[in-house]
LUMGU-214687 format. One record per residue (C-alpha): residue in one letter; x, y, z. Coordinates in nm, 4 decimals, padded with zeros to 6 digits, always signed. Layout:
BEGIN
{'A', {X, Y, Z}} ...
REM end
This chain:
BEGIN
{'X', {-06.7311, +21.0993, -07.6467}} {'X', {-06.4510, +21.1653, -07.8606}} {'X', {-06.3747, +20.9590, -08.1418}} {'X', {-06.0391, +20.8226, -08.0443}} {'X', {-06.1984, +20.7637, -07.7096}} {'X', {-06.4993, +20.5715, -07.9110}} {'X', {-06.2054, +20.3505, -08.1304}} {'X', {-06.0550, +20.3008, -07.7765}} {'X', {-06.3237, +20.1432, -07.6065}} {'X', {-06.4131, +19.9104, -07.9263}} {'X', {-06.0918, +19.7847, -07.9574}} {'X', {-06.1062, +19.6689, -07.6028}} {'X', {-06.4034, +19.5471, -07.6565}} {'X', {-06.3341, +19.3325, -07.9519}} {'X', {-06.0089, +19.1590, -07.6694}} {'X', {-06.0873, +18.7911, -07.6102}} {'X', {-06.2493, +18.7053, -07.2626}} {'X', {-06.0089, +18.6101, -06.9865}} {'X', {-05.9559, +18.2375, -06.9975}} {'X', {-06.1167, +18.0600, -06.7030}} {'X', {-05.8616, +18.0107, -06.3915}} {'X', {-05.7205, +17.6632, -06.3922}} {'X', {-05.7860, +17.4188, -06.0630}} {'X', {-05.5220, +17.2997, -05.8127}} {'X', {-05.4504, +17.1465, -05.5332}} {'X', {-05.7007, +17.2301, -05.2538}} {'X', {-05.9936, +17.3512, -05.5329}} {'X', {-06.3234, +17.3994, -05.3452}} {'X', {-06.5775, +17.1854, -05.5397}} {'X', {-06.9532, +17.1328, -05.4798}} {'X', {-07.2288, +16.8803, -05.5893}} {'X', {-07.5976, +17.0040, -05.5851}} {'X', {-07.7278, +16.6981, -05.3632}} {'X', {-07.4971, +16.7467, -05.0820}} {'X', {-07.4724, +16.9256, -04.7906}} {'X', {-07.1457, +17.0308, -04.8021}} {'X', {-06.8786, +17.1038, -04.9782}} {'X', {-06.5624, +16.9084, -05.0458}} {'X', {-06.1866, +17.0000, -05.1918}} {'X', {-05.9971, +16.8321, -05.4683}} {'X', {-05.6730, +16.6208, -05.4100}} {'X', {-05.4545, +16.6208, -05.6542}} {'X', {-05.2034, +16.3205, -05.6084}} {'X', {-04.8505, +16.3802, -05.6001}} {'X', {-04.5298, +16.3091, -05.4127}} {'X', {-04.4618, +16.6327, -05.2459}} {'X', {-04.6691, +16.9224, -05.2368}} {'X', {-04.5219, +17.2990, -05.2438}} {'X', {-04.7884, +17.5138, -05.1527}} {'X', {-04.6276, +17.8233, -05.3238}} {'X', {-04.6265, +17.6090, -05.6527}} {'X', {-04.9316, +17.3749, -05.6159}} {'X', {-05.0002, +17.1163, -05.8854}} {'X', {-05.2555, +17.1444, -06.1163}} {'X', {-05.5452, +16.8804, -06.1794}} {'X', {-05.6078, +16.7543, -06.4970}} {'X', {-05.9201, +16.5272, -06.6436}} {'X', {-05.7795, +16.2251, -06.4560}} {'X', {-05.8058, +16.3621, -06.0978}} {'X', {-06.1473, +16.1859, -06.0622}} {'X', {-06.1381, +15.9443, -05.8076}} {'X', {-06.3836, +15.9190, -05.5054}} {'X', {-06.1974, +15.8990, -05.1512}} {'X', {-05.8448, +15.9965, -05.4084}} {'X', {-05.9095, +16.3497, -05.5135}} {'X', {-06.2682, +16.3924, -05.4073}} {'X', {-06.4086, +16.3495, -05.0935}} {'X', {-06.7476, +16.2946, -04.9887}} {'X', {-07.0097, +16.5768, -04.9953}} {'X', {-07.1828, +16.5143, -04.6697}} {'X', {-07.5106, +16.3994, -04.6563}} {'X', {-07.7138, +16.3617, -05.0111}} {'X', {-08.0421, +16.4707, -05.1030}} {'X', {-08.1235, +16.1308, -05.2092}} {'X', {-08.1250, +15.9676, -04.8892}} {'X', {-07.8085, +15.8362, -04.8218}} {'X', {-07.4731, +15.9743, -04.7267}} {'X', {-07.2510, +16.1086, -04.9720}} {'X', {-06.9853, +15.8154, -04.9094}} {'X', {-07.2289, +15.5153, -04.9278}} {'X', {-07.3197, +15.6269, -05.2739}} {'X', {-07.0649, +15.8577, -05.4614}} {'X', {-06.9949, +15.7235, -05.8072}} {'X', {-06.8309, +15.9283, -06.0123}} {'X', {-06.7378, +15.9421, -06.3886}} {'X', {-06.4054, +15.8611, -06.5001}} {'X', {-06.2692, +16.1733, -06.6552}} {'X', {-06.3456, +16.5789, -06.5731}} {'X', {-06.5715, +16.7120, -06.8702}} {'X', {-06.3730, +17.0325, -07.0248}} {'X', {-06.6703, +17.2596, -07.2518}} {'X', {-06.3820, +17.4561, -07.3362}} {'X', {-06.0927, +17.3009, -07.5625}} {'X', {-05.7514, +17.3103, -07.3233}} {'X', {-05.3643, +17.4414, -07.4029}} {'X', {-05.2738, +17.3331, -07.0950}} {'X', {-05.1716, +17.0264, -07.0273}} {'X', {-05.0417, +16.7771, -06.7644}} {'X', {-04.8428, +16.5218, -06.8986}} {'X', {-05.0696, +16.3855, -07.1573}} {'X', {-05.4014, +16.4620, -06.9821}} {'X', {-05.6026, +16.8278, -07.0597}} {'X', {-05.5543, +17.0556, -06.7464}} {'X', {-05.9491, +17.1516, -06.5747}} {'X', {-06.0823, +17.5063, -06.5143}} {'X', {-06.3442, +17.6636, -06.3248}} {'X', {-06.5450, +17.5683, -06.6005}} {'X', {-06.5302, +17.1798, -06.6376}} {'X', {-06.7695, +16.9370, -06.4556}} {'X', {-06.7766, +16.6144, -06.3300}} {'X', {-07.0713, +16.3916, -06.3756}} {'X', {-07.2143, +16.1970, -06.0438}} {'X', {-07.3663, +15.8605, -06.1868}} {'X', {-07.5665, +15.8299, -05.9147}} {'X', {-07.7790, +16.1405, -05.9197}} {'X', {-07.6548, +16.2068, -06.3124}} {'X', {-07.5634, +16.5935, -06.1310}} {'X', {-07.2739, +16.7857, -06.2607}} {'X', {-07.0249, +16.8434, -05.9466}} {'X', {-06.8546, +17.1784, -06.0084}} {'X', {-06.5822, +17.4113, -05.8575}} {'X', {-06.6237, +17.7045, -05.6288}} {'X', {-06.3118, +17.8010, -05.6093}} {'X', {-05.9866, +17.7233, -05.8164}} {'X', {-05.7862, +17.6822, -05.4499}} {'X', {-05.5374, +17.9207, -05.6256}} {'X', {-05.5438, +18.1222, -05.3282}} {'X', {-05.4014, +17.8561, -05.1391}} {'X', {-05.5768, +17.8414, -04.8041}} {'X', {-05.7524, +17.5220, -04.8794}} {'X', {-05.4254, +17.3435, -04.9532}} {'X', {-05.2568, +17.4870, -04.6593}} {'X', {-05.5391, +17.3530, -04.4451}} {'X', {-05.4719, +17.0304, -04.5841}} {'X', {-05.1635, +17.0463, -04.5536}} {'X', {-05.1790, +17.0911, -04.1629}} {'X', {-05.4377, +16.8290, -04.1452}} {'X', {-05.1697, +16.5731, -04.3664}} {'X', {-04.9353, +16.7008, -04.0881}} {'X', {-05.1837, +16.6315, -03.7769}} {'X', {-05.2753, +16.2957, -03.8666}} {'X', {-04.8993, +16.1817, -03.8800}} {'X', {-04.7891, +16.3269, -03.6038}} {'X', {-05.1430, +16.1811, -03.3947}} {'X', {-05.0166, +15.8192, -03.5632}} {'X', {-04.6438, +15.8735, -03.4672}} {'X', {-04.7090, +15.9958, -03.0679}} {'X', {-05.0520, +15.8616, -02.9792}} {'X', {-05.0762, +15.5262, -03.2108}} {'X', {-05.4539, +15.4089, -03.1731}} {'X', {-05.5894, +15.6772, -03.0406}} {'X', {-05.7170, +15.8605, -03.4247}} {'X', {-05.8961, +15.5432, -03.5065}} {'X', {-06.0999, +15.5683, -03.1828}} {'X', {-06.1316, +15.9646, -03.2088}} {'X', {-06.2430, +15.9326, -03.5374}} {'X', {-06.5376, +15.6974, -03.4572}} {'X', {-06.8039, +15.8397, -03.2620}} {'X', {-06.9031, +15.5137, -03.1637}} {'X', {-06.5250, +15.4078, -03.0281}} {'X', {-06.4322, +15.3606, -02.6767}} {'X', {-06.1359, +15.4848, -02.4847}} {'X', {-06.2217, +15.3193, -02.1753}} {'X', {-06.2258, +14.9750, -02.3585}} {'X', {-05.8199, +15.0048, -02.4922}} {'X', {-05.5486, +14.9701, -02.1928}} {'X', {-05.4006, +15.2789, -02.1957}} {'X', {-05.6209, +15.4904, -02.4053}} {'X', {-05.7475, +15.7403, -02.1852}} {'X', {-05.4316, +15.8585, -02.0603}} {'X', {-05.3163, +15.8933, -02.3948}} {'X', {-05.6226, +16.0978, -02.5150}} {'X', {-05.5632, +16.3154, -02.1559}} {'X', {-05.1842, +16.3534, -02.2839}} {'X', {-05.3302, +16.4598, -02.6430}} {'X', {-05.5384, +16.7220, -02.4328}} {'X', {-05.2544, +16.8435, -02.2338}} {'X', {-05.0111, +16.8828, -02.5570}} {'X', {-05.3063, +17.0579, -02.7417}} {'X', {-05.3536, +17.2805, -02.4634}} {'X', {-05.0142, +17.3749, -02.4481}} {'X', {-04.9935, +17.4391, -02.8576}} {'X', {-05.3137, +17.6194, -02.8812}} {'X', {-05.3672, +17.8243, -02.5115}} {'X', {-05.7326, +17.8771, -02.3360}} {'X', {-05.9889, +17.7548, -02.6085}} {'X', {-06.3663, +17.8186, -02.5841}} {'X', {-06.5673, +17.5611, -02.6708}} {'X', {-06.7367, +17.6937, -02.9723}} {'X', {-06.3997, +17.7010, -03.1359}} {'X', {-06.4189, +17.3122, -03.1659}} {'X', {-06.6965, +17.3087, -03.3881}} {'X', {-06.5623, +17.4512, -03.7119}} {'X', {-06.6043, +17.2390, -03.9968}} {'X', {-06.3076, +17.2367, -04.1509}} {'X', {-06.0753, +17.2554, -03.8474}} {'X', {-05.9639, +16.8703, -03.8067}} {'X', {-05.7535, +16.9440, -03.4648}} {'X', {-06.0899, +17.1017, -03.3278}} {'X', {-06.2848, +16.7823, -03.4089}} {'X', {-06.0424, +16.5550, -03.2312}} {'X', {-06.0353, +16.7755, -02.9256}} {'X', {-06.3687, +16.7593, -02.8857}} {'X', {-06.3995, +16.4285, -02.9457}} {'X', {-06.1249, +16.3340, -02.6763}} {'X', {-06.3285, +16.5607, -02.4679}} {'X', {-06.6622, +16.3284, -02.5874}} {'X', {-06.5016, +15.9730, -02.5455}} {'X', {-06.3825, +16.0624, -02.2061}} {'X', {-06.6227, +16.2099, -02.0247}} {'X', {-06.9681, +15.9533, -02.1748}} {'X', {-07.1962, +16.1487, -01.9968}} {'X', {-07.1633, +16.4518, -02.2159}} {'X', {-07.3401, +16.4620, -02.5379}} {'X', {-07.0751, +16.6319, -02.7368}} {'X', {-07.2599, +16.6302, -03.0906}} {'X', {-07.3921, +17.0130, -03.0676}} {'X', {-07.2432, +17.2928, -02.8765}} {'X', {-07.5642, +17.3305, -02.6193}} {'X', {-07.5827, +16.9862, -02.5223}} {'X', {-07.2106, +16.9436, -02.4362}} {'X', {-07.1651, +17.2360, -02.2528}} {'X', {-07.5018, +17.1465, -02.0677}} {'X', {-07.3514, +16.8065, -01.9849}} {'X', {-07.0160, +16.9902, -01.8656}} {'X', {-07.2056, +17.1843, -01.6196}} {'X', {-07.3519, +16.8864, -01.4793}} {'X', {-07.0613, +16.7236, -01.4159}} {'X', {-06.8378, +17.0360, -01.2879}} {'X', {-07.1284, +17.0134, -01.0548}} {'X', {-07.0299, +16.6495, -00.9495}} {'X', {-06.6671, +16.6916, -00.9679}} {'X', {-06.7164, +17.0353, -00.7242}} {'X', {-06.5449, +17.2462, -01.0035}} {'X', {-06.7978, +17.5560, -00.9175}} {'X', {-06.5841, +17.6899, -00.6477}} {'X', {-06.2592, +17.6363, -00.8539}} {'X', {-06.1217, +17.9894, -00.9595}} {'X', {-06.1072, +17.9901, -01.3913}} {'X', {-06.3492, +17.7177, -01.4356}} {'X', {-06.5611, +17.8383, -01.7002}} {'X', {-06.8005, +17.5529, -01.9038}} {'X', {-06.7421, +17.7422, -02.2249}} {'X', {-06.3622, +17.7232, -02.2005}} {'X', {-06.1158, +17.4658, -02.2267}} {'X', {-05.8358, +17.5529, -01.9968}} {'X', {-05.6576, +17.4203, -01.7367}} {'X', {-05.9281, +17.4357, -01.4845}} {'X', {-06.1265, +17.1976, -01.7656}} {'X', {-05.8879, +16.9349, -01.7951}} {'X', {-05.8645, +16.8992, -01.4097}} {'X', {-06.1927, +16.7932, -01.4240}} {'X', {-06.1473, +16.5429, -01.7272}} {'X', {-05.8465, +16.4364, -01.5093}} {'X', {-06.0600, +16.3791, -01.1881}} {'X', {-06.3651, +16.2242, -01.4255}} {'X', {-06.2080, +15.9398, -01.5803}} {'X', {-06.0530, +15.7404, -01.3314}} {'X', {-06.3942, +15.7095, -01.1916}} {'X', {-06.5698, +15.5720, -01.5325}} {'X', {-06.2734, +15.3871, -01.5961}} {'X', {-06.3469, +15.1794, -01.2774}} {'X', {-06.6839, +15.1565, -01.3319}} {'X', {-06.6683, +15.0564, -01.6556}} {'X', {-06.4171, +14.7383, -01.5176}} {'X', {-06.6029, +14.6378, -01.2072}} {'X', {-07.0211, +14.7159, -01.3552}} {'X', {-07.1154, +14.5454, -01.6402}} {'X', {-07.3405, +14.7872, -01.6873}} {'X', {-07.1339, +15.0323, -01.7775}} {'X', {-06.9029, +14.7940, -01.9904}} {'X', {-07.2460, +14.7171, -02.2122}} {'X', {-07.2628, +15.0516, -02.2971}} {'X', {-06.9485, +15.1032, -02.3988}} {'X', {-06.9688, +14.8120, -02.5622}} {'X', {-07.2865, +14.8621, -02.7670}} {'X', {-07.2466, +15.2542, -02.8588}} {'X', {-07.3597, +15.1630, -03.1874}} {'X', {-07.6786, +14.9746, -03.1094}} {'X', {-07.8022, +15.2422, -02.8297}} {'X', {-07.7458, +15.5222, -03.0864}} {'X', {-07.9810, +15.3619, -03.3110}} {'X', {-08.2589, +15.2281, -03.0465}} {'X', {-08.2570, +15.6227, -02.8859}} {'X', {-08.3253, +15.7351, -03.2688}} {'X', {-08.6323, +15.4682, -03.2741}} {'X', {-08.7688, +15.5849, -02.9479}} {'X', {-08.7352, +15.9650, -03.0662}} {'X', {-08.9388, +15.8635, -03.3464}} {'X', {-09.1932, +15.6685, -03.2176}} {'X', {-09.2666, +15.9316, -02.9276}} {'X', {-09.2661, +16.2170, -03.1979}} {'X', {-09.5466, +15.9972, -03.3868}} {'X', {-09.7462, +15.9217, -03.0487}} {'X', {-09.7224, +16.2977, -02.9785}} {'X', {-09.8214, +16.4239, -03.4014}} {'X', {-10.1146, +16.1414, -03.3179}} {'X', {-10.2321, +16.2742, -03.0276}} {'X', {-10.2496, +16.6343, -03.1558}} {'X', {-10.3922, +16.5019, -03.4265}} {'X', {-10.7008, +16.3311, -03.2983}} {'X', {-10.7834, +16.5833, -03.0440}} {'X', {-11.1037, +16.7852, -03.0528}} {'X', {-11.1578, +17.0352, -02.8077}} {'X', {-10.8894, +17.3333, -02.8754}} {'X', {-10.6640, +17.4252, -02.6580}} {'X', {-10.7799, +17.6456, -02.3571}} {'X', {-10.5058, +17.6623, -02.1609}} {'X', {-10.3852, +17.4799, -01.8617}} {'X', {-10.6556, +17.5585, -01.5799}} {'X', {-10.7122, +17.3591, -01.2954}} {'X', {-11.0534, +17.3190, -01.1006}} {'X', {-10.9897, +17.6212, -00.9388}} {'X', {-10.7658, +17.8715, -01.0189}} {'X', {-10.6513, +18.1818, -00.8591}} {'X', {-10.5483, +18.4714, -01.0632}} {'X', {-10.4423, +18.8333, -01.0389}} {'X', {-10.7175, +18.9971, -01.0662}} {'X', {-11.0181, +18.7931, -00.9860}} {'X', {-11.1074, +18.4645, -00.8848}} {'X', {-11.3035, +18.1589, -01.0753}} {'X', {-11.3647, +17.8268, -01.0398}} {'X', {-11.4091, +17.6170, -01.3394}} {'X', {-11.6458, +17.3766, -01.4536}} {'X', {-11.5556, +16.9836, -01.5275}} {'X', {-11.4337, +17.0775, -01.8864}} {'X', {-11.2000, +17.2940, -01.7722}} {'X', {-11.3794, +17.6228, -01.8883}} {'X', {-11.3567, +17.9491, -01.6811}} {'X', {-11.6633, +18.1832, -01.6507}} {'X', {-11.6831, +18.5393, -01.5955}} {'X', {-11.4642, +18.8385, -01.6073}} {'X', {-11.0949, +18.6843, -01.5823}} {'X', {-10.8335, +18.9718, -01.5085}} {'X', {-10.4725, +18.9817, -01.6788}} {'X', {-10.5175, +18.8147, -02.0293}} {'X', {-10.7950, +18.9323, -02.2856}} {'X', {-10.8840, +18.5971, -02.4016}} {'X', {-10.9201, +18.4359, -02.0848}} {'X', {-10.6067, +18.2744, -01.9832}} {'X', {-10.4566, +18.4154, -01.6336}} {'X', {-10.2174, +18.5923, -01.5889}} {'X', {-09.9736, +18.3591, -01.4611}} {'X', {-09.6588, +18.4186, -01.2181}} {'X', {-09.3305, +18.2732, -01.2517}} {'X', {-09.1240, +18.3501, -00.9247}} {'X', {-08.7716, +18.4679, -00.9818}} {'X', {-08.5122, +18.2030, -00.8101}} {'X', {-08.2662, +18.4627, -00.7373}} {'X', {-08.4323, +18.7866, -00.6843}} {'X', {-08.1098, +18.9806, -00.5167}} {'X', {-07.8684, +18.8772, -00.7968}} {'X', {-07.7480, +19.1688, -00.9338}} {'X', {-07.6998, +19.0259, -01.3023}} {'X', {-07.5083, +19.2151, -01.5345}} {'X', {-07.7049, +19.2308, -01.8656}} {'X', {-07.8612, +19.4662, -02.1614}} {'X', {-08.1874, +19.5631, -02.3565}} {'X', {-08.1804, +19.6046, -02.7370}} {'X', {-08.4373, +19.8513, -02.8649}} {'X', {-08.6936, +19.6887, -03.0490}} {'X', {-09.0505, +19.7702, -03.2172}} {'X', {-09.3175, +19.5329, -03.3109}} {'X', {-09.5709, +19.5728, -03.6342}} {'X', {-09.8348, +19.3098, -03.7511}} {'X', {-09.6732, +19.0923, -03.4613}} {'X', {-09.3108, +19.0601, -03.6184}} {'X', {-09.0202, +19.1946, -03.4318}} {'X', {-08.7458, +19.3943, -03.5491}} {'X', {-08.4322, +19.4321, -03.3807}} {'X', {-08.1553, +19.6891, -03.3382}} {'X', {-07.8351, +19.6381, -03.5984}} {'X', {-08.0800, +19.3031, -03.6857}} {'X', {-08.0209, +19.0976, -03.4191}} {'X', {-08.1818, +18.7380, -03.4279}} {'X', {-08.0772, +18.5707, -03.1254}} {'X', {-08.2042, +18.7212, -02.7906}} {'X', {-08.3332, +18.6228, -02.4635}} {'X', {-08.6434, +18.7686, -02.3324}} {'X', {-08.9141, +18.8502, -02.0563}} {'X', {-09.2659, +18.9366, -02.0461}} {'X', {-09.3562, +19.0944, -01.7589}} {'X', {-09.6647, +19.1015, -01.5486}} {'X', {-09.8123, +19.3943, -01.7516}} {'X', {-09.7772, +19.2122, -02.0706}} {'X', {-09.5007, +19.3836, -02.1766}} {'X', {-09.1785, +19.2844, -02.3710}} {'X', {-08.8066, +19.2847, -02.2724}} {'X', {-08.5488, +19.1204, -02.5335}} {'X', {-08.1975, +19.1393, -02.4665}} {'X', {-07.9208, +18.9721, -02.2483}} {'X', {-07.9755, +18.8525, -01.8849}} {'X', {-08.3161, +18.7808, -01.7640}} {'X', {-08.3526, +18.9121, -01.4316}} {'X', {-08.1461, +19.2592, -01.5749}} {'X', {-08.4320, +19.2352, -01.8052}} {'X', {-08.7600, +19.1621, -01.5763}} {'X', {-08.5332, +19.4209, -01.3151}} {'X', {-08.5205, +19.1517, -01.0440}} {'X', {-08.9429, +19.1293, -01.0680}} {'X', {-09.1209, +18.7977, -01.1588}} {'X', {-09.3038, +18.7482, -01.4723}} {'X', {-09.5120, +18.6050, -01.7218}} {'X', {-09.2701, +18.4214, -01.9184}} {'X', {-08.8574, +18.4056, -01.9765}} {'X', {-08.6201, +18.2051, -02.2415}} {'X', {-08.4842, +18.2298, -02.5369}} {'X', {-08.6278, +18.3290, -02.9135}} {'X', {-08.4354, +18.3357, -03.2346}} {'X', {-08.6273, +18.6311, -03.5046}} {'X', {-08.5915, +18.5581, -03.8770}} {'X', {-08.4623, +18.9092, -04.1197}} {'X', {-08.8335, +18.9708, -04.1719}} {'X', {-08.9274, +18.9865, -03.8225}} {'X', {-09.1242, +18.6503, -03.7812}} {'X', {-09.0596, +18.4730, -03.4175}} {'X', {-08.9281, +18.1690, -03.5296}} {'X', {-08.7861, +17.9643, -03.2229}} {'X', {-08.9163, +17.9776, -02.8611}} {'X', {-08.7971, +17.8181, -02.5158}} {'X', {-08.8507, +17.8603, -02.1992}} {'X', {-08.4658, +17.7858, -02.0775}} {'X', {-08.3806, +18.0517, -01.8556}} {'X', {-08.1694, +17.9649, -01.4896}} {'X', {-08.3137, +18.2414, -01.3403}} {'X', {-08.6818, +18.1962, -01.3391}} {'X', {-08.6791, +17.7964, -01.4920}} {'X', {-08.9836, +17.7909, -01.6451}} {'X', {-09.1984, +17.4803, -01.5331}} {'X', {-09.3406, +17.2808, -01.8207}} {'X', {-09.7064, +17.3595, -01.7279}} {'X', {-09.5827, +17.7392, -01.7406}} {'X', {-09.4324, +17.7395, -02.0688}} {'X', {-09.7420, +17.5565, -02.2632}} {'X', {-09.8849, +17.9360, -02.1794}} {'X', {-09.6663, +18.1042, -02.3478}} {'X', {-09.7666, +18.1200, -02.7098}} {'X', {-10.1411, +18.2626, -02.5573}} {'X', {-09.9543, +18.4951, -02.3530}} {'X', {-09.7274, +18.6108, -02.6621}} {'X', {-10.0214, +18.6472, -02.8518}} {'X', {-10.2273, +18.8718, -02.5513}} {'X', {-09.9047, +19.1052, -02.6211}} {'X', {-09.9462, +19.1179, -02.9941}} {'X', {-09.6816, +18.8879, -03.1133}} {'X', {-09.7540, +18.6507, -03.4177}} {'X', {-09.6244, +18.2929, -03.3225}} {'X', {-09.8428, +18.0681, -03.5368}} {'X', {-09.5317, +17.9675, -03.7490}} {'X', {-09.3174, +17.9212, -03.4323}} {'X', {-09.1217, +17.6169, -03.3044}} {'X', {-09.1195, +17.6134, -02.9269}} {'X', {-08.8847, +17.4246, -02.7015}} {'X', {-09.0143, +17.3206, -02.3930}} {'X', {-08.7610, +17.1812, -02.1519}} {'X', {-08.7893, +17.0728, -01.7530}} {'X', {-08.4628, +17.1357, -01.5598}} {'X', {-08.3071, +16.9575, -01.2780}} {'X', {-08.1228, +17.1896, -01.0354}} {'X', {-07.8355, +17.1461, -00.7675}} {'X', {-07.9189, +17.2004, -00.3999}} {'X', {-07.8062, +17.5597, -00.4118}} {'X', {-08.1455, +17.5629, -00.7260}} {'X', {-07.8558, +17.6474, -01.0029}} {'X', {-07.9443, +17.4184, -01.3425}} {'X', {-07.7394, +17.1540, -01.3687}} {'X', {-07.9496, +16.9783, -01.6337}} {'X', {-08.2310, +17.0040, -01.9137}} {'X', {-08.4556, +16.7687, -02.0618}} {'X', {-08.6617, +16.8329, -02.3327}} {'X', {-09.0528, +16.7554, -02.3282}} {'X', {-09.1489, +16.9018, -02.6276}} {'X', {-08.9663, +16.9971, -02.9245}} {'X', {-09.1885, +17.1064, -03.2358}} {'X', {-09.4890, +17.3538, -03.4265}} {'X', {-09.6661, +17.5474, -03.1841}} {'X', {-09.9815, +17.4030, -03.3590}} {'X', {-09.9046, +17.0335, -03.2868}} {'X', {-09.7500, +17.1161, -02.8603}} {'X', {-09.9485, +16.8881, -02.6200}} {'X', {-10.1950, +17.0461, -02.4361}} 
REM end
């Protein structure tokens, strides 16, 4: 190195560090405790988002510039319990100023007095997509309030009711119809993104319409929308797809809700539940609980380990025993090597030509890893023991019946982390699937960490799923036997 080169590189050395970037409108901001993040709203009287206003020390108040941070670590929701200090904390003395109050940085804090946790930015919304975001949100809600008065307050509360306001539901249809237009085809999945307001209210039109549908995670609603395209006789109807919203989707919304609306005027039944959302919310949650315990009891207490489901006699490939009172097979038992049949799940449409792939796959110390690390797949084991994952199960098992079929989710270190046995072509019985962690073990796959999901289905006449139920949800260690 030279010696000018050397003088150079001191001299820049020696320049003071590049001040921290100052916070506007639409900063991302985060608090340790919660589960999300939040943005800060700086209050002013019109907002240019090509000259956004800056926050200063002041720009403190809960529900004013800083929303709730989801759900907090110390038990409660963010909202029940957000108390905040009155002024930003600036380590770093400020030039800048806004009116008479310090400007804030990337680098000031703001103390929660609840959890006595420094809330801090992420992001100093310079870049301006946060603020444009809530911009079109401001813009949303006034136009929602301006053409459809009433129907935000109900869309905004899960446990609202359309079908108890005159009027409602063909305003929330309308809302549908207007979206639709705006937007085009939509699938599904695109109305659960956090931060996309018009999203949420679509779905929850969708939700407070049709009452049936459980519209709280993707699965479950477009489970229930299946079910009742099934009732409505959508299958046959060219474009209906359960994972879009299109035209085809709100012709069944449009066919669905004059029937619960006179159902919910004529059967008190019906009007009950409508009327006490709320209270059923909260009595489901104590029966979940209470079965959960039973269940974690149960496991508990039990002594004899599980063998498998066997009954008194039991025919199996290769071989047949009869067992004793306990349950207990003697002899040479063909198919497994620890005892447990080989059991035979029929295929419910063998001549369906499903369209489908295989990812390439190798398994060491019984963890999995995947091509271009793929976590989700669906998968077969066939009668030899043997392991398909990919897309499709009978392109998978080729049309032939098998062992087991669902669904498993793999972790980045290979460990089998979720099971199920949901799968419309071969639908699993619940006395089939409590096999399947022996029969994933007989083909040298570690599930002792698992979670397994263990669902019974309901089909149509024509034996297509048309609903699920779960049985067991949970450790592999604690499943009933």
């Amino acid at each position: 190195m030279d010696i000018l080169s050397w003088l150079f590189k001191k001299e820049e050395s020696q320049e003071s560090p590049k001040p921290p970037e100052q916070l506007v409108f639409g900063a991302e901001l985060k608090c340790p405790c919660g589960f999300k993040h939040s943005f800060l709203i700086v209050q002013t009287d019109s907002i240019d988002v090509d000259n956004l206003p800056i926050a200063c020390v002041r720009d403190s108040k809960a529900f004013v510039n800083i929303m709730p941070f989801g759900t907090c670590t110390l038990g409660l929701e963010c909202e029940q319990m957000i108390e905040l200090e009155d002024l930003w904390e600036n380590h770093e003395p400020q030039n800048m100023m806004v009116g008479e109050d310090e400007a804030i940085t990337m680098k000031s804090t703001l103390t929660c007095k609840k959890s006595g946790k420094w809330i801090e930015p992420v992001t100093s919304g310079q870049d301006k997509k946060a603020a444009e975001r809530i911009l079109k949100e401001a813009a949303l809600v006034r136009e929602m309030k301006q053409k459809y008065p009433g129907l935000l307050e109900i869309l905004e509360d899960p446990y609202g009711s359309l079908y108890l306001h005159e009027g409602m539901c063909e305003m929330a249809v309308q809302f549908l119809e207007d979206s639709l237009k705006r937007n085009g085809e939509m699938e599904m999945a695109s109305l659960y993104g956090e931060y996309d307001l018009e999203g949420q209210l679509i779905r929850s039109a969708l939700g407070h319409l049709l009452i049936t549908c459980d519209a709280s995670r993707l699965d479950l609603f477009v489970e229930g929308l299946s079910r009742q395209g099934v009732i409505n006789g959508m299958n046959d109807v060219p474009g209906w797809n359960v994972r879009l919203l299109n035209e085809e989707m709100l012709e069944m919304v449009r066919r669905e809700y004059p029937v619960t609306t006179k159902r919910v005027e004529t059967m008190s039944c019906y009007k009950w539940q409508e009327e006490h959302k709320r209270a059923l919310s909260v009595l489901g949650q104590i029966a979940m609980e209470i079965a959960y315990g039973c269940m974690s009891y149960e496991c508990m207490i039990a002594t004899k380990p599980y063998t498998g489901a066997v009954e008194s006699k039991k025919s199996f490939n290769k071989g047949e025993e009869t067992a004793n009172e306990n349950g207990e097979v003697g002899g040479d038992v063909g198919g497994t090597k620890d005892g447990l049949g080989t059991q035979t799940i029929d295929n419910k449409f063998p001549n369906d030509n499903q369209a489908g792939r295989t990812f390439d796959f190798t398994v060491e110390d019984g963890k999995i890893n995947i091509e271009n690390g793929i976590q989700k797949v669906e998968f077969v084991i066939d009668m030899d023991g043997n392991l398909h994952i990919g897309r499709g199960h009978s392109y998978l098992s080729g049309g032939q019946n098998v062992q087991a079929a669902g669904t498993m989710k793999v972790n980045s270190q290979g460990y089998i982390r979720n099971i199920s046995n949901k799968s419309g072509h071969f639908q699993p019985t619940v006395s089939e699937a409590i096999n399947y962690p022996k029969i994933f073990r007989n083909s040298g796959l570690n599930v002792d960490n698992s979670w397994i999901r263990i669902s019974e289905f309901d089909t149509s006449m024509s034996n297509y799923v048309v609903d699920e139920y779960v049985f067991y949800q949970g450790p592999i260690q604690y499943m009933p036997h």
